[in-house]
NUTORKE-674995 format. One line per field, with one value per residue: residue number from 1; residue in one letter; z, x, y of N, C-alpha, C in turn. Coordinates in Angstrom, 1 decimal. Last residue first. Layout:
residues N
vogu <- (NUM  ...)
fivex <- (a  ...)
n.up <- (Z  ...)
n.east <- (X  ...)
n.north <- (Y  ...)
ca.up <- (Z  ...)
ca.east <- (X  ...)
ca.north <- (Y  ...)
c.up <- (Z  ...)
c.east <- (X  ...)
c.north <- (Y  ...)
***
This chain:
residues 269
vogu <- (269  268  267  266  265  264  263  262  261  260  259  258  257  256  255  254  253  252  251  250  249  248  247  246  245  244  243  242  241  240  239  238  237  236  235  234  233  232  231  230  229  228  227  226  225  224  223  222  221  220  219  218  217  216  215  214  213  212  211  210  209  208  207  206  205  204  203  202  201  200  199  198  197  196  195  194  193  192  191  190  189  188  187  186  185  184  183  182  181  180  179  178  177  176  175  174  173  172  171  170  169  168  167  166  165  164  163  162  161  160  159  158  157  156  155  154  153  152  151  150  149  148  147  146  145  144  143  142  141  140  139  138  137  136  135  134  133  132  131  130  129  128  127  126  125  124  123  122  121  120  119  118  117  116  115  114  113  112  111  110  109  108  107  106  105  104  103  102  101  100  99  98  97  96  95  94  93  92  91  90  89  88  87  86  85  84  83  82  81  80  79  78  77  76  75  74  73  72  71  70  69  68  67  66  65  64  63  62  61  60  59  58  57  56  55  54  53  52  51  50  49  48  47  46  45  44  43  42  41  40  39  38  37  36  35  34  33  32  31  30  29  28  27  26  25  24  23  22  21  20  19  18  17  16  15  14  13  12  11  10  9  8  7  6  5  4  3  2  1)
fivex <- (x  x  x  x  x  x  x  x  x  x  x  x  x  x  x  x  x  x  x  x  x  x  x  x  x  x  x  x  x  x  x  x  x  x  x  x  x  x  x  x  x  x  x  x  x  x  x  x  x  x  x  x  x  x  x  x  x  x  x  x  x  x  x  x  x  x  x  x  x  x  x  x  x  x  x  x  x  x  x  x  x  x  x  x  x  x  x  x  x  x  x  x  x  x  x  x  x  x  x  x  x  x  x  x  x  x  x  x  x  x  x  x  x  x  x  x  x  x  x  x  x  x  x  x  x  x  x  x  x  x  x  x  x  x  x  x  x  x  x  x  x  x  x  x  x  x  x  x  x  x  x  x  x  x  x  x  x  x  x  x  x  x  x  x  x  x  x  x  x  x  x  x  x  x  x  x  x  x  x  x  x  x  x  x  x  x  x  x  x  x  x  x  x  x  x  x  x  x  x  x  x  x  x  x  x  x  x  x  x  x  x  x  x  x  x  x  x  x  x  x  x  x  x  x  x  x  x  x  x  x  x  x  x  x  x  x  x  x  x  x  x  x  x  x  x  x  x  x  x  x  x  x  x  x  x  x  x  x  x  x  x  x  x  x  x  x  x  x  x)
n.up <- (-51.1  -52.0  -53.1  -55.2  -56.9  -58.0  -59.4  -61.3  -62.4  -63.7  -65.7  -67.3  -68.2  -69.9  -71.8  -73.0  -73.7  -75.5  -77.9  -80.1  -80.6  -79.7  -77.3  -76.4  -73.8  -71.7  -69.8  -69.2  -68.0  -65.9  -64.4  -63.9  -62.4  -59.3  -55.8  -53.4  -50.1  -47.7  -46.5  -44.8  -46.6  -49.1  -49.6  -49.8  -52.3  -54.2  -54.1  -55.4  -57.7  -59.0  -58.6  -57.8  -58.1  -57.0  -54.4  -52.1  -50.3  -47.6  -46.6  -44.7  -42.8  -41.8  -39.6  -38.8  -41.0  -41.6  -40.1  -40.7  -42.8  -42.7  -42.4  -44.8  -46.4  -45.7  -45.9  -48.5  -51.5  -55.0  -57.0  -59.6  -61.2  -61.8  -61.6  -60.4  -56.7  -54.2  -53.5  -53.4  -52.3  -51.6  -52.3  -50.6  -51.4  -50.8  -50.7  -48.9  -47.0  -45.1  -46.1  -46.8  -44.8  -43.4  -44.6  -44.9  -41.8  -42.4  -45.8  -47.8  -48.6  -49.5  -50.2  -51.5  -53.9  -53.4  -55.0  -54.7  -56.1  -56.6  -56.3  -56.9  -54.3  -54.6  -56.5  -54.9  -53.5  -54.3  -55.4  -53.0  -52.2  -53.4  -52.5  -50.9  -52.7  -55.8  -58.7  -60.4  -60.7  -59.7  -59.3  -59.4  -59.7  -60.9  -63.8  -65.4  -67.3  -65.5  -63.8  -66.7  -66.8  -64.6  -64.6  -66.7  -66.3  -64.9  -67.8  -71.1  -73.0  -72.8  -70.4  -69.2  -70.4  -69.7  -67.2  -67.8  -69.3  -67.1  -64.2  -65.3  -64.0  -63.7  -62.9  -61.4  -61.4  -59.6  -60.8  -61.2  -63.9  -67.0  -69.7  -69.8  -69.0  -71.3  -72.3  -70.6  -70.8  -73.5  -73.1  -71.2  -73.5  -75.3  -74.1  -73.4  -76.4  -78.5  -80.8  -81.3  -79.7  -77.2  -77.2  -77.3  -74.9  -73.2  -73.4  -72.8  -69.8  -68.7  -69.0  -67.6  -65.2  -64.3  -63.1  -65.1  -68.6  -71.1  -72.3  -71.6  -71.3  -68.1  -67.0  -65.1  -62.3  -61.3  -58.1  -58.3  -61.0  -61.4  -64.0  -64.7  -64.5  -67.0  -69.1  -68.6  -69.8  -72.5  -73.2  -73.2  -75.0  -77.8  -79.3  -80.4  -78.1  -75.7  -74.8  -74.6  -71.2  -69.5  -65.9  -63.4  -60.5  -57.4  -55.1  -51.6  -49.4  -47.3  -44.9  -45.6  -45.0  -46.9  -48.9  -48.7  -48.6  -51.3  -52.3  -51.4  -52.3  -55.1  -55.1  -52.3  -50.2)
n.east <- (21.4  21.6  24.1  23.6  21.9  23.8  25.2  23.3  22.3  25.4  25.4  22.9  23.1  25.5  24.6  22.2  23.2  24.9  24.0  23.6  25.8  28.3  31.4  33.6  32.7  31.2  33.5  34.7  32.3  32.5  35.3  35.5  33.0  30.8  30.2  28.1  27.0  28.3  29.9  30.6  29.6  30.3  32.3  31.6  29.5  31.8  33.1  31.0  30.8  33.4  34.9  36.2  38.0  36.9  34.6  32.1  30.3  28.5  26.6  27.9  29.5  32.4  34.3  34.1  33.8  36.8  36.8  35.2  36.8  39.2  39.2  37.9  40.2  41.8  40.4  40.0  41.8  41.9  44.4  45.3  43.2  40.4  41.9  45.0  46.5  45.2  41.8  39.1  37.9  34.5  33.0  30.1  26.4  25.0  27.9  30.3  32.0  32.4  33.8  36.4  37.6  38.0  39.4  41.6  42.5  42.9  44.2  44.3  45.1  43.0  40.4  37.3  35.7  32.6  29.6  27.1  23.9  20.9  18.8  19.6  21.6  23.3  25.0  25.6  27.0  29.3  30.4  31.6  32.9  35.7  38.0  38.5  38.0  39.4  38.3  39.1  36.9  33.6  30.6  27.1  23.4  21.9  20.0  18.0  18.2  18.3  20.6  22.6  21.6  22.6  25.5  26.4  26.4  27.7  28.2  27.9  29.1  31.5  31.8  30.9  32.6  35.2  34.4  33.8  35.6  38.2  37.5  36.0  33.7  30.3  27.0  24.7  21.2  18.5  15.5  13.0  12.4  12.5  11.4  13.0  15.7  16.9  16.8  18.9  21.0  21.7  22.6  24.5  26.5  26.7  27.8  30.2  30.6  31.6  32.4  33.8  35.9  35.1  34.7  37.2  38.2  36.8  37.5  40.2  40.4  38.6  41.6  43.5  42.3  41.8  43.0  43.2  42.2  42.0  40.1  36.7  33.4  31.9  30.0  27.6  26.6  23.2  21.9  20.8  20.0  18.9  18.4  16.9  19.1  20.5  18.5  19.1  21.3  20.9  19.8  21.4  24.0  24.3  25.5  28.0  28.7  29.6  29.8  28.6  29.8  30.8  29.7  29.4  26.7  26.0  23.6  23.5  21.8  19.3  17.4  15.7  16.5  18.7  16.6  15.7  18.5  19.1  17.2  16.8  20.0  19.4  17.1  17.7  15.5)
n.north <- (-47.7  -45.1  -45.4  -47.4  -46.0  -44.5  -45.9  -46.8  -44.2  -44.1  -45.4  -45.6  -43.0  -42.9  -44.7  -43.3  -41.1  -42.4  -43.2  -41.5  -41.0  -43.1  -42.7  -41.8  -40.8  -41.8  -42.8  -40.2  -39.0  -40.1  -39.8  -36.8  -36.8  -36.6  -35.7  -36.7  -34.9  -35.1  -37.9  -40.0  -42.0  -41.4  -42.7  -45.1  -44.6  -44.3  -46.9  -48.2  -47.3  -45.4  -43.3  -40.1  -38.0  -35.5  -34.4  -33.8  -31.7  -30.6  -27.5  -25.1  -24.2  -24.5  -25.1  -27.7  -29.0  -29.3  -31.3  -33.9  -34.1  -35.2  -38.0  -39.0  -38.4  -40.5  -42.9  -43.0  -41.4  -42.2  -42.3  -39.3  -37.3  -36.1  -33.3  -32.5  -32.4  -34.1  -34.8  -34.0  -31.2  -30.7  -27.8  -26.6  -25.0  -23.0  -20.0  -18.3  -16.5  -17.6  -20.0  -18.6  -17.7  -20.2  -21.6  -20.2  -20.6  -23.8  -24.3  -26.9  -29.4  -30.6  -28.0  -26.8  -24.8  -23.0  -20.7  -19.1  -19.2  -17.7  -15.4  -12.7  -12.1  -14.5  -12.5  -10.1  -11.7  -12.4  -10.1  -9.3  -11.3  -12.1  -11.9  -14.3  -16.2  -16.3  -18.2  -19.8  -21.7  -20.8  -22.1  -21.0  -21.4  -22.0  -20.9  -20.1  -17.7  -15.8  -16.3  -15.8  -13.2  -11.4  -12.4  -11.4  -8.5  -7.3  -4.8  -6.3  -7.9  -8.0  -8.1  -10.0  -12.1  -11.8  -13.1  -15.9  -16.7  -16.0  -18.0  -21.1  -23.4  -24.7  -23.9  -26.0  -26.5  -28.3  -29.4  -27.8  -28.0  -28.9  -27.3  -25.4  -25.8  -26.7  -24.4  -22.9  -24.6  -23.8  -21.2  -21.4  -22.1  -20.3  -18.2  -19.8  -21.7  -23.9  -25.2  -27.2  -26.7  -26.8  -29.4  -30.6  -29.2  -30.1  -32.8  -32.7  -31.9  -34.0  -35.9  -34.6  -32.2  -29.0  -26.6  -24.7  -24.6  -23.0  -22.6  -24.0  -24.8  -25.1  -28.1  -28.5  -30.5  -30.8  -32.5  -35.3  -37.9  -40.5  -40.3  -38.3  -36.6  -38.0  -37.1  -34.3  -34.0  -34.8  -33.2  -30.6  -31.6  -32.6  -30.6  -31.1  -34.3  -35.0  -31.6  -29.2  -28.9  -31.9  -32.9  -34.4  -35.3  -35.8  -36.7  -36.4  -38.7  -38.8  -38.8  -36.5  -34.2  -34.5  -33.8  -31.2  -29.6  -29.6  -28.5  -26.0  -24.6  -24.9  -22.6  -20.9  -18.9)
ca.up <- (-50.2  -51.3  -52.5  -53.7  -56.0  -57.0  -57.9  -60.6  -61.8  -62.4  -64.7  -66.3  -67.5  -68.7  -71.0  -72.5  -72.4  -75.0  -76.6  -80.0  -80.3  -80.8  -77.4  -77.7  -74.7  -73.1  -70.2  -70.2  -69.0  -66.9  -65.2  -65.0  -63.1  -60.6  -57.1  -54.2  -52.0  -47.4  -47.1  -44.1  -45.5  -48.7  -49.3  -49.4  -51.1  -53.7  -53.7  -54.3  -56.9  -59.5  -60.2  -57.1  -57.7  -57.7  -55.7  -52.5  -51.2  -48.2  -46.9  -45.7  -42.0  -42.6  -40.1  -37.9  -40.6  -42.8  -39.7  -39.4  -43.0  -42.9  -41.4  -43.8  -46.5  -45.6  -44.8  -48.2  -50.1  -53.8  -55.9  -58.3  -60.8  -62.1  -61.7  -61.4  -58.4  -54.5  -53.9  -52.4  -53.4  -51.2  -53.0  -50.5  -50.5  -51.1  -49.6  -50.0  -48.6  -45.0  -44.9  -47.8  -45.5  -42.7  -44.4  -45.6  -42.4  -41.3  -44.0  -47.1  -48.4  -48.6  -50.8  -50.6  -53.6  -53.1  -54.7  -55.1  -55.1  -57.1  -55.9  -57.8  -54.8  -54.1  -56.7  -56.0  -52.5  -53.8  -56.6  -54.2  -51.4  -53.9  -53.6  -50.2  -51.4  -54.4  -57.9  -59.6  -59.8  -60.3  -59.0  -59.8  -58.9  -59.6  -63.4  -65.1  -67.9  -66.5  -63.8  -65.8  -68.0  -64.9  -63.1  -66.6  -67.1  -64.3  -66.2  -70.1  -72.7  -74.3  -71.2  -68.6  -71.1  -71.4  -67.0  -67.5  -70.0  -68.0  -65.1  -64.7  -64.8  -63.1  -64.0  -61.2  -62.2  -59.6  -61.0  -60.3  -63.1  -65.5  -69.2  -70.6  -67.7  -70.5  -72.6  -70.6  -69.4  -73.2  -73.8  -71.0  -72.1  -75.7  -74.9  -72.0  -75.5  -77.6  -81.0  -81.5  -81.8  -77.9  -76.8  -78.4  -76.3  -73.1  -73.4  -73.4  -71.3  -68.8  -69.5  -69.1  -65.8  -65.0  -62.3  -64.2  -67.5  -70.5  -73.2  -71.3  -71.9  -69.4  -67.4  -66.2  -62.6  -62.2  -58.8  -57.2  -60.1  -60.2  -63.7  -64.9  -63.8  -65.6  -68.9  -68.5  -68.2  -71.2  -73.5  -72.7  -73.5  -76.7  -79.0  -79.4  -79.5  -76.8  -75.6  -75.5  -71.8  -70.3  -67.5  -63.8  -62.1  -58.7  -56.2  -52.5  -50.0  -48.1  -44.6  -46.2  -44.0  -45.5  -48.7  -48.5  -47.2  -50.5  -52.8  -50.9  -50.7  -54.3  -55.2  -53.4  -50.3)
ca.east <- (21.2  20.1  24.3  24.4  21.4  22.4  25.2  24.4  21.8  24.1  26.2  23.4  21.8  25.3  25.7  21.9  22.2  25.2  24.2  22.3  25.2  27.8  29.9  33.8  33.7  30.6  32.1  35.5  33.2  31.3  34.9  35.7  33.2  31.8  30.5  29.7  27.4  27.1  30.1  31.2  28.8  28.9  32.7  32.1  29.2  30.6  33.9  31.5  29.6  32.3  34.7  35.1  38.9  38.2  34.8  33.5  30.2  30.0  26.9  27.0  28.0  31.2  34.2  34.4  32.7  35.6  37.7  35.3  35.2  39.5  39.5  37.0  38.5  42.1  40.4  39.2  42.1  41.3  43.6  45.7  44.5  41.0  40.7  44.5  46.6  46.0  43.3  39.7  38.4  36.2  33.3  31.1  27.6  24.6  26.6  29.8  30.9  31.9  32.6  35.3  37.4  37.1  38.0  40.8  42.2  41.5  44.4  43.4  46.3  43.8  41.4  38.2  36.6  34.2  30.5  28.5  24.8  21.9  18.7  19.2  20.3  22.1  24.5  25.1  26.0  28.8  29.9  30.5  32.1  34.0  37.7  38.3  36.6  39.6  38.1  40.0  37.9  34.8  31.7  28.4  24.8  21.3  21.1  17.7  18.5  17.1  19.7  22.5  21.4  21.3  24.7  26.5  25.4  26.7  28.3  27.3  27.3  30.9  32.7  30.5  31.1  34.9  34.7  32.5  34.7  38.4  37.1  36.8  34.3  31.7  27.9  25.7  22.2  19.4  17.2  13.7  12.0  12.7  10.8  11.3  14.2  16.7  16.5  17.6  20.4  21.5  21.2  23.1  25.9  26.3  26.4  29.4  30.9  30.8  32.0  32.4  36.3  35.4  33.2  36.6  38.7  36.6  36.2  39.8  40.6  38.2  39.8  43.7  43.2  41.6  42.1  44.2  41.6  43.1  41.2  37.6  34.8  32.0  31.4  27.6  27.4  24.0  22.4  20.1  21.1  18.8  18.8  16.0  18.3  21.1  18.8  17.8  20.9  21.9  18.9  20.4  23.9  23.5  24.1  27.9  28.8  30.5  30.1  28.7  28.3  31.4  29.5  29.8  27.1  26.3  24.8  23.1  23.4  20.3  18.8  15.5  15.2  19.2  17.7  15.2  17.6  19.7  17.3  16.1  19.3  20.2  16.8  17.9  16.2)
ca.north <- (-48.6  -45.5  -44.2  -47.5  -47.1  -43.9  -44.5  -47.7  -45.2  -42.8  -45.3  -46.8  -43.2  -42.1  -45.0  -44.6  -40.8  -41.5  -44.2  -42.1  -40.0  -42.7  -43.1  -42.6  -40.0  -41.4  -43.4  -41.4  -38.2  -40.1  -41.1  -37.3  -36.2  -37.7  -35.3  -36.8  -35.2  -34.8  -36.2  -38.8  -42.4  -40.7  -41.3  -44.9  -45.2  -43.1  -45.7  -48.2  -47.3  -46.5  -43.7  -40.9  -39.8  -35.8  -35.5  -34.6  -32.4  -30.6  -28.8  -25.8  -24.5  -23.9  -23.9  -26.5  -28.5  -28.3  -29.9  -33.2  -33.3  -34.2  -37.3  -39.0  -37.9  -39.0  -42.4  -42.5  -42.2  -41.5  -43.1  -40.4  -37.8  -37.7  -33.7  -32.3  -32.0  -33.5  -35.1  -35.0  -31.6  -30.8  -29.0  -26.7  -26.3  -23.8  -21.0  -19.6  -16.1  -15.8  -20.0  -19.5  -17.4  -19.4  -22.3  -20.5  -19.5  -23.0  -23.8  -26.0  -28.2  -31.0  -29.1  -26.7  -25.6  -23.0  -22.6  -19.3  -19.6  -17.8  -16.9  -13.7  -11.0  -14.2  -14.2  -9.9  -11.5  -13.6  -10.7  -8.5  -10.5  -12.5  -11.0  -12.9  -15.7  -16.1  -16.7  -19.1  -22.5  -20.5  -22.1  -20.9  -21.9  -22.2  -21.5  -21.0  -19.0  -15.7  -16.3  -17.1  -13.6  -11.3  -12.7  -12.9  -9.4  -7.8  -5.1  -5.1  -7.8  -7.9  -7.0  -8.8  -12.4  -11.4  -11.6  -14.7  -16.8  -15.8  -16.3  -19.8  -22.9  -24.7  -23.8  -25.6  -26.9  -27.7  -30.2  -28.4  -26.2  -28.9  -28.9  -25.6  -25.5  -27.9  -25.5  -22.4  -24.6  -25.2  -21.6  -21.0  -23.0  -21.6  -17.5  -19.3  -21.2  -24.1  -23.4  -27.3  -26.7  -25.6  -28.6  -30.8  -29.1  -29.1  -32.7  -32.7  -30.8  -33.2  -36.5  -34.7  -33.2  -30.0  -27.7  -25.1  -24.7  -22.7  -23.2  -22.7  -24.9  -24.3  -27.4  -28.0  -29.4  -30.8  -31.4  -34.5  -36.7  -40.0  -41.5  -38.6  -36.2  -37.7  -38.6  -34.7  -33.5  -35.7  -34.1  -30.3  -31.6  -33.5  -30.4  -29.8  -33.3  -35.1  -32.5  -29.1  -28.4  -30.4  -33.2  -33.0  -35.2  -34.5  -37.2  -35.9  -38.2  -39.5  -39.1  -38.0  -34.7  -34.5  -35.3  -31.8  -29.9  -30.7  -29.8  -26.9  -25.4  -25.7  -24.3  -21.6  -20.1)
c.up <- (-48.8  -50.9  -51.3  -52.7  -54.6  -56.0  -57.0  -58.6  -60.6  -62.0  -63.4  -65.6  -66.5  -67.7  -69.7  -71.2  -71.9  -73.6  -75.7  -78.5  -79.7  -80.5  -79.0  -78.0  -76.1  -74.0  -71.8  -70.8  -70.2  -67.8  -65.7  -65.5  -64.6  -61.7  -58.1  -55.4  -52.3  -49.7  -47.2  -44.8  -44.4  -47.4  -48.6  -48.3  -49.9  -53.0  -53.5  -53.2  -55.5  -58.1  -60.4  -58.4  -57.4  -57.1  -55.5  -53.7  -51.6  -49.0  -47.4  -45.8  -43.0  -43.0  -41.2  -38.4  -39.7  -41.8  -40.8  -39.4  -41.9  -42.5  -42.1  -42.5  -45.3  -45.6  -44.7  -47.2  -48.7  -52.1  -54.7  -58.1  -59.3  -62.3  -62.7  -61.2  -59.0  -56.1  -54.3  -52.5  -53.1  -52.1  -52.3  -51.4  -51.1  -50.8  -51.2  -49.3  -49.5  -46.0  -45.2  -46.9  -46.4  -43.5  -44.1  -45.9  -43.7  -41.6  -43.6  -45.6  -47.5  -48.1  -49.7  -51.1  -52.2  -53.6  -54.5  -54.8  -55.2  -55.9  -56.4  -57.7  -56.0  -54.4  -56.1  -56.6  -53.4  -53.8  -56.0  -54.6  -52.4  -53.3  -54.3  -51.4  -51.0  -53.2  -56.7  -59.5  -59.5  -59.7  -60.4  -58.8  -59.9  -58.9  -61.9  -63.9  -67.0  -66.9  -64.4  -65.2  -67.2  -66.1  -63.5  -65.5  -67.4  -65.1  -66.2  -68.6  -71.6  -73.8  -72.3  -69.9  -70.8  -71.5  -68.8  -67.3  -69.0  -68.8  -65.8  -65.1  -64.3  -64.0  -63.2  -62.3  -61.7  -60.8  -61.2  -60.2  -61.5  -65.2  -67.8  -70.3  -68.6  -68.8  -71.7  -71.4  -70.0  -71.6  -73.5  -71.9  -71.3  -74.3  -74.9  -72.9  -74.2  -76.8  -79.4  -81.6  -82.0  -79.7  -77.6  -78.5  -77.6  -74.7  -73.8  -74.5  -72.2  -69.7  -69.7  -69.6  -67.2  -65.2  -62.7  -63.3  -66.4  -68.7  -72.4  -71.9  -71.9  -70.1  -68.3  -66.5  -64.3  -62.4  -60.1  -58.0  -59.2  -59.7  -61.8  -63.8  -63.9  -64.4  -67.5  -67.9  -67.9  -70.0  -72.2  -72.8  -72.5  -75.6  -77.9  -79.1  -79.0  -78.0  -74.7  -75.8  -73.0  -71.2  -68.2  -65.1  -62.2  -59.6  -57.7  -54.6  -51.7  -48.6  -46.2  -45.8  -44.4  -44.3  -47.6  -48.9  -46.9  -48.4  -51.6  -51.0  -50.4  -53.0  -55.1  -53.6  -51.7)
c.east <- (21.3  20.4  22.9  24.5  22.4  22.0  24.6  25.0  22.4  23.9  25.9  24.2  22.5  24.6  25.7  23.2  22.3  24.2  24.3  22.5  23.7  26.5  29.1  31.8  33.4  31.1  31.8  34.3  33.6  31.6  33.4  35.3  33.8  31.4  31.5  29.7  28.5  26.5  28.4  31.1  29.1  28.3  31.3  32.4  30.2  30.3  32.5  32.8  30.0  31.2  33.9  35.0  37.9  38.3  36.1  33.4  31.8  29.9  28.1  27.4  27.1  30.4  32.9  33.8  33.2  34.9  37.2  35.6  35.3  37.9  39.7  37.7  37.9  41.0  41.0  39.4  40.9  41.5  43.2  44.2  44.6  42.2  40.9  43.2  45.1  46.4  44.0  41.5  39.3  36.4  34.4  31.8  29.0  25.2  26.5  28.5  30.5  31.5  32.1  33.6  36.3  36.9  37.5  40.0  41.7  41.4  42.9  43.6  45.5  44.5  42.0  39.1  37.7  34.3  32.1  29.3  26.2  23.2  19.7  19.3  19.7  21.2  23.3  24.6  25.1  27.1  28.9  29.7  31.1  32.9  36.3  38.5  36.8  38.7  38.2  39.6  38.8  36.0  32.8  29.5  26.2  22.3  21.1  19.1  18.1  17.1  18.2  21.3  21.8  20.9  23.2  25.5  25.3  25.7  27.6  27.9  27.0  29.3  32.0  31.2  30.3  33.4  34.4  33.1  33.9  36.2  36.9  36.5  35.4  32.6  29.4  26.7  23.4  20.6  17.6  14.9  12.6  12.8  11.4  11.1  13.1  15.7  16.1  16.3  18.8  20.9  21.0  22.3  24.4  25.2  25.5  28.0  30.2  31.5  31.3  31.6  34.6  35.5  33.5  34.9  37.8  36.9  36.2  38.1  40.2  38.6  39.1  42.1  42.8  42.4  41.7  43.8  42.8  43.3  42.5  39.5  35.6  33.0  31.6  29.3  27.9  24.9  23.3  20.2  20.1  20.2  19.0  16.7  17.6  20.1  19.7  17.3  19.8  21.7  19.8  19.5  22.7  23.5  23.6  26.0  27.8  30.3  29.5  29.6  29.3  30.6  30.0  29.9  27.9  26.9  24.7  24.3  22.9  21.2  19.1  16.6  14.9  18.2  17.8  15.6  16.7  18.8  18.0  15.9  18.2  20.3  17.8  17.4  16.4)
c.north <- (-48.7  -46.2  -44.2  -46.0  -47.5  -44.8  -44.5  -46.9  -46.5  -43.5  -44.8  -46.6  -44.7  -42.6  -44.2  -44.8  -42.0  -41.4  -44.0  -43.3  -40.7  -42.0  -42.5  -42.9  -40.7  -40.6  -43.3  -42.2  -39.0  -39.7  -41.0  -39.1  -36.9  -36.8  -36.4  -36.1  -35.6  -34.7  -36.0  -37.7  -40.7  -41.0  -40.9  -43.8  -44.8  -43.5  -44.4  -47.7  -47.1  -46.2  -45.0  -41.6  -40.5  -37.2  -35.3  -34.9  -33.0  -32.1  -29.4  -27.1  -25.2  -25.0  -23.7  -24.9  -27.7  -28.1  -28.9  -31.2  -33.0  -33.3  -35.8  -38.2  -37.8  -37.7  -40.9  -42.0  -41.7  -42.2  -41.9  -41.5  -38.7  -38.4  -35.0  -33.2  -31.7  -33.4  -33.9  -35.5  -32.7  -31.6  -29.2  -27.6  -25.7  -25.2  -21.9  -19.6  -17.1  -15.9  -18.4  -19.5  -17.3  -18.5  -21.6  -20.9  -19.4  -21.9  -23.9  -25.4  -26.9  -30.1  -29.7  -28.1  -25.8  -24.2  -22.5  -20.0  -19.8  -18.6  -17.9  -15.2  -12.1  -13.2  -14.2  -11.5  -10.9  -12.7  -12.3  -9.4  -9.7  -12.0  -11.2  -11.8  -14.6  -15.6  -17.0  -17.9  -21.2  -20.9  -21.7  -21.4  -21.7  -22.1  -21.1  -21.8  -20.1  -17.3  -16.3  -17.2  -15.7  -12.7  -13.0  -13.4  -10.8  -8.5  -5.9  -5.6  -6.8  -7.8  -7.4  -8.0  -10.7  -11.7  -11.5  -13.5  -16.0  -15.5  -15.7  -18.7  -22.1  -24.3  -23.5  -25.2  -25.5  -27.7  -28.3  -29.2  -27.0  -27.9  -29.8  -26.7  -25.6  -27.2  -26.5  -23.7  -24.1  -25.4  -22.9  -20.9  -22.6  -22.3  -18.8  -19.1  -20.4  -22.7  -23.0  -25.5  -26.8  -25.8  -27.1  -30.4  -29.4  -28.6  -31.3  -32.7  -31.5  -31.9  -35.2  -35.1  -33.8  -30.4  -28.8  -25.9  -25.3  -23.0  -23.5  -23.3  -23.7  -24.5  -26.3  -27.4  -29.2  -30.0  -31.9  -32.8  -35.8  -38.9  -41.2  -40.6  -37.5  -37.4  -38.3  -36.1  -34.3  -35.3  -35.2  -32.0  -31.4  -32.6  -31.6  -29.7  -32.1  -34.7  -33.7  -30.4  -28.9  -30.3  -31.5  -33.5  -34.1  -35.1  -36.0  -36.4  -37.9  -38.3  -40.0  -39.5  -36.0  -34.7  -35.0  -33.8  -30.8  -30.3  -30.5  -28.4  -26.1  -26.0  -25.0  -22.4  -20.5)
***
C-alpha cells in the first residue's frame, strides 16, 4: 500500500476530505519550497502536489506559467525538485507528495540519467506519486506498474468531456486517486459550477474505484466545502499561487499557512 493510499484510507475511516495543495517547486524563489511544504503540511495538507517547471505547459493557465517561468529563470529543474522532496523527508516520512508535470522533463531526465531513472531516483527521493498531464493510460501500462514496483502511484486527470471509454481506460491503470478536473480549458479559468461537479462523480465512480479528488476553480473555503460534500479531495492551486506570488520571502509560509488553514477548517466543520 502507498503512502497515498493510506493517507487517504485513513480520512475516509475519519469521514473527512482529503486537502491537496499544488504549489510550483522552486518558487516564488528558488529555495522556499522544501520549508513551504512543510508550513502546508503543518497548516493541514493531507497530500502535496509539487509542480515541475516545464516551458511548455498545455494545462496551465496564466497564474501557474507563470510561476513556472519564473521557477525556470531560477534554474529550477526535475534534478531541482527532487532534491527539494528529498529535503523535505529528512524531517517528514508521512505527507504524501505528488510530482505533477509533463513528459517532456522526465523522458530528457531517462535520457541523461539512464532508463528508468526517474522512477528509481523519485523514489529514493521520497516521492509518492506522479501525474503527467500528457501521458495517455492506454500508453502507461508499463510505466504505471513499474511506479508501483516502487510504492509509487500514477495519477489521471479526468475532465467534463471525459467518455466512459476513458474512464475505463484510466481505471485499468491509475491508482492512489483520480483528479477531476472541474472545468473546461486552462487551470484557474472560469467559475466553477458545482452542480456540474456534483452530477458528474456519480459516473467516475461507475468506473474507478479510487478516490476522486477535484480542483481547477476551487478558491476560498467555501467553494472546498462545497465540492467536498460529493469528492473525496480538493485540490487548490492556482489561487495559493496568487496568494504568495508578490509575498517577501520571509511571509510566504505565513500566507500560505492561513490560507490552508482556513480549508481545512471548513473542510472539518
Amino acid at each position: 500500500m502507498s503512502r497515498i493510499d493510506t493517507t487517504l484510507s485513513q480520512l475516509k475511516s475519519q469521514g473527512r476530505k482529503a486537502l491537496i495543495p499544488f504549489v510550483t517547486a522552486g518558487f516564488p524563489f528558488a529555495d522556499s519550497t522544501p520549508s513551504l511544504m512543510h508550513a502546508m503540511a503543518g497548516a493541514g495538507a493531507d497530500i502535496i502536489e509539487l509542480g515541475v517547471p516545464f516551458s511548455d505547459p498545455s494545462a496551465d493557465g496564466p497564474v501557474i506559467q507563470k510561476a513556472g517561468d519564473r521557477a525556470l529563470a531560477y534554474g529550477i529543474g526535475l534534478v531541482q525538485v527532487l532534491a527539494m522532496v528529498r529535503e523535505f523527508r529528512q524531517t517528514n516520512t508521512n505527507t504524501p507528495v505528488v510530482l505533477m508535470g509533463y513528459a517532456n522533463p522526465v523522458e530528457r531526465y531517462d535520457q541523461k540519467f539512464g532508463a528508468d531513472s526517474f522512477i528509481r531516483d523519485a523514489s529514493a527521493a521520497g516521492v509518492d506519486g506522479v501525474l503527467i498531464v500528457d501521458y495517455p493510460p492506454e500508453e502507461c501500462v508499463e510505466f504505471a506498474a513499474k511506479l508501483r514496483a516502487h510504492s509509487m502511484d500514477l495519477i489521471f486527470l479526468l475532465a467534463p468531456t471525459s467518455t466512459d471509454e476513458r474512464m475505463q481506460q484510466v481505471a485499468q491503470v491509475a491508482s492512489g486517486y483520480v483528479y477531476y478536473v472541474s472545468l473546461k480549458g486552462v487551470t484557474g479559468s472560469g467559475a466553477l459550477d458545482i452542480d456540474a461537479v456534483e452530477s458528474m462523480l456519480p459516473r467516475i465512480r461507475q468506473h474507478v474505484s479510487v478516490p476522486v479528488g477535484v480542483g481547477f476553480g476551487i478558491r476560498d473555503a467555501a467553494t472546498a466545502k462545497a465540492i467536498s460534500r460529493v469528492a473525496d479531495a480538493v485540490v487548490i492551486g492556482s489561487r495559493l499561487i496568487q496568494l504568495i506570488a508578490a509575498e517577501p520571502a520571509d511571509r510566504v509560509n505565513t500566507v500560505a499557512s492561513a490560507f490552508l488553514s482556513d480549508i481545512r477548517q471548513a473542510l472539518d466543520a
